[in-house]
N, C-alpha and C positions, 0 to 999 in steps of 0.2 A: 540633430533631429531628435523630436522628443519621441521615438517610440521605447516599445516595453524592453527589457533586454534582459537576459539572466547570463549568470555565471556555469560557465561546463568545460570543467579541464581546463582550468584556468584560460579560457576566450569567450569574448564577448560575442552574442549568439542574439541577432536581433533578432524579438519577437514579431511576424507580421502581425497588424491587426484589419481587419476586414468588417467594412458597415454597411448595409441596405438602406440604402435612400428612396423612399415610397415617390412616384411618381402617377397624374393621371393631368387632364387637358383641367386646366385652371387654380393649379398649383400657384401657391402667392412666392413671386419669382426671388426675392431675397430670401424669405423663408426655408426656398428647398437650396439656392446655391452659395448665399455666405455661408450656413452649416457645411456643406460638401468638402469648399476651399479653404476650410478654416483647419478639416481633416486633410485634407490631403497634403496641405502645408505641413503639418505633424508626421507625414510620411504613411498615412495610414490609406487603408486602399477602398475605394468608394464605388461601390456598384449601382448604376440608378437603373433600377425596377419598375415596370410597369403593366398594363395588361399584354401588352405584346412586344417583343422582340427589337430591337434595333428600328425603333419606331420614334417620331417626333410627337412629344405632347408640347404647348406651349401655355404658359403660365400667365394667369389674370393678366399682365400688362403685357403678354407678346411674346416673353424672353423663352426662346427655343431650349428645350432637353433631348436627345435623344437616347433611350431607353440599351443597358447593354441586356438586359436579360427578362426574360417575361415572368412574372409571377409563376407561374405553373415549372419552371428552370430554375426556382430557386432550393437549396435546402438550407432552411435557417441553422442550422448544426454547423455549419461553415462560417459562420460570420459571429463576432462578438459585439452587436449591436445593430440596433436599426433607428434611421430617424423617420418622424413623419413631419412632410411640411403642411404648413396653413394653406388660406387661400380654400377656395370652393374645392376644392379635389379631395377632401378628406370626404363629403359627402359621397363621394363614387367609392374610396378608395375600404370603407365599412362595409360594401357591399359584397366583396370582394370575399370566398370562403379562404383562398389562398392568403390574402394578408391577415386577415383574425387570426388563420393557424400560426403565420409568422411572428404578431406580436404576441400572441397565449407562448410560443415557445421561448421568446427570450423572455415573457415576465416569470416565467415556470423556471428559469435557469439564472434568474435575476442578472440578466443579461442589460446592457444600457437600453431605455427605452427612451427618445428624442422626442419631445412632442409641442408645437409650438403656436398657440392663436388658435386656427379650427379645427385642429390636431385631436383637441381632444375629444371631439366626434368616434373616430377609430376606438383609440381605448376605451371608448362606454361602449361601442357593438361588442369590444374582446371581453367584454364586462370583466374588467382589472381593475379599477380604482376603489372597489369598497374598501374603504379607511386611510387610502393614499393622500396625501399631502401634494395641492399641484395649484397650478395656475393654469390661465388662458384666456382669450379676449374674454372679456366680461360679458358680450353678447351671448356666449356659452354655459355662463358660470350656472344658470340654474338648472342643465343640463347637465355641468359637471357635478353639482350636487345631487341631484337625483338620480345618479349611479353609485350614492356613497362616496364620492370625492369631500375630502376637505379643501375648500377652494380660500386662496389669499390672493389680492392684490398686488403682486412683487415682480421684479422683473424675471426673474427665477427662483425656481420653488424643486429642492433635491430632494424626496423623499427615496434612500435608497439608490437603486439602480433608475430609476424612473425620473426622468429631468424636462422639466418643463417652462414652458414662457410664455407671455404675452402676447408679442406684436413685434416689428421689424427693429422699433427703438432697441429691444431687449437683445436683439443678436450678439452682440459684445458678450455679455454674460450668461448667456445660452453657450454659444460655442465653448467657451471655455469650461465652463461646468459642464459640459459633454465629451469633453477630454477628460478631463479629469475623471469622471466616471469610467471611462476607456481605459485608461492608466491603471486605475486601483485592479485594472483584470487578474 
């Protein structure tokens, strides 16, 4: 298992790591659960978040989530990362005062920031990207620009703690450039 691990008295002491998965009703369904499985496979622990509790949202094509913990139950202080999925939910999920606090506190603690396709809706409400380095569907890009993003065409774009993607093709290289972000913790 790839998690973090340090040395203490000569034993190996795995480190947990803990990530907030943004969820809301029309999340783009590979978007929020290759990232999730890709963590969890790595041994890291994945909490999906949403406006309420132990609730089902389901995603543009149907695929069911059911939420462990509500926005207003979360404290970002606990978790060393958060992703956000595409798909139309990111227009809900900017609206939202509790998720702006959550991504303002992990870009404030250059914490992993996930963000993929319509994703990056959200971090232009956190207003984070002036001078960042990122991608995202192209439909967005002149939105991510007019937040001060510098926007490229790539499957993934790491500026920092801040990792970002395209579109469903790009999940290969999302996920793992979002471990790896996780890792350098």
């Amino acid at each position: 298992m790839k998690v973090g691990h340090y040395i203490h008295n000569q034993e190996v002491t795995k480190v947990e790591k803990k990530v907030i998965a943004l969820v809301d009703e029309e999340f783009e369904d590979l978007e929020l659960w290759y990232p999730v499985l890709r963590l969890r496979e790595e041994g890291i622990t994945v909490h999906l978040v949403g406006p309420e509790e132990n609730t089902v949202y389901h995603g543009k094509y149907g695929v069911p989530v059911t939420t462990d913990y509500a926005f207003s139950q979360i404290d970002p202080s606990q978790y060393d990362g958060i992703l956000v999925p595409g798909g139309w939910a990111p227009d809900k999920l900017r609206r939202y005062k509790e998720v702006l606090e959550m991504v303002t506190h992990m870009n404030d603690r250059k914490k992993p920031i996930g963000q993929i396709c319509h994703a990056g809706w959200v971090l232009i409400s956190a207003k984070i990207l002036q001078g960042v380095k990122v991608t995202s569907t192209p439909g967005i890009r002149d939105d991510m620009e007019n937040a001060g993003a510098i926007w490229f065409d790539e499957a993934v774009v790491v500026d920092g703690h801040i990792v970002s993607s395209r579109r469903p093709p790009d999940l290969p290289q999302y996920g793992q450039a979002f471990v790896e972000a996780l890792n350098k913790l």
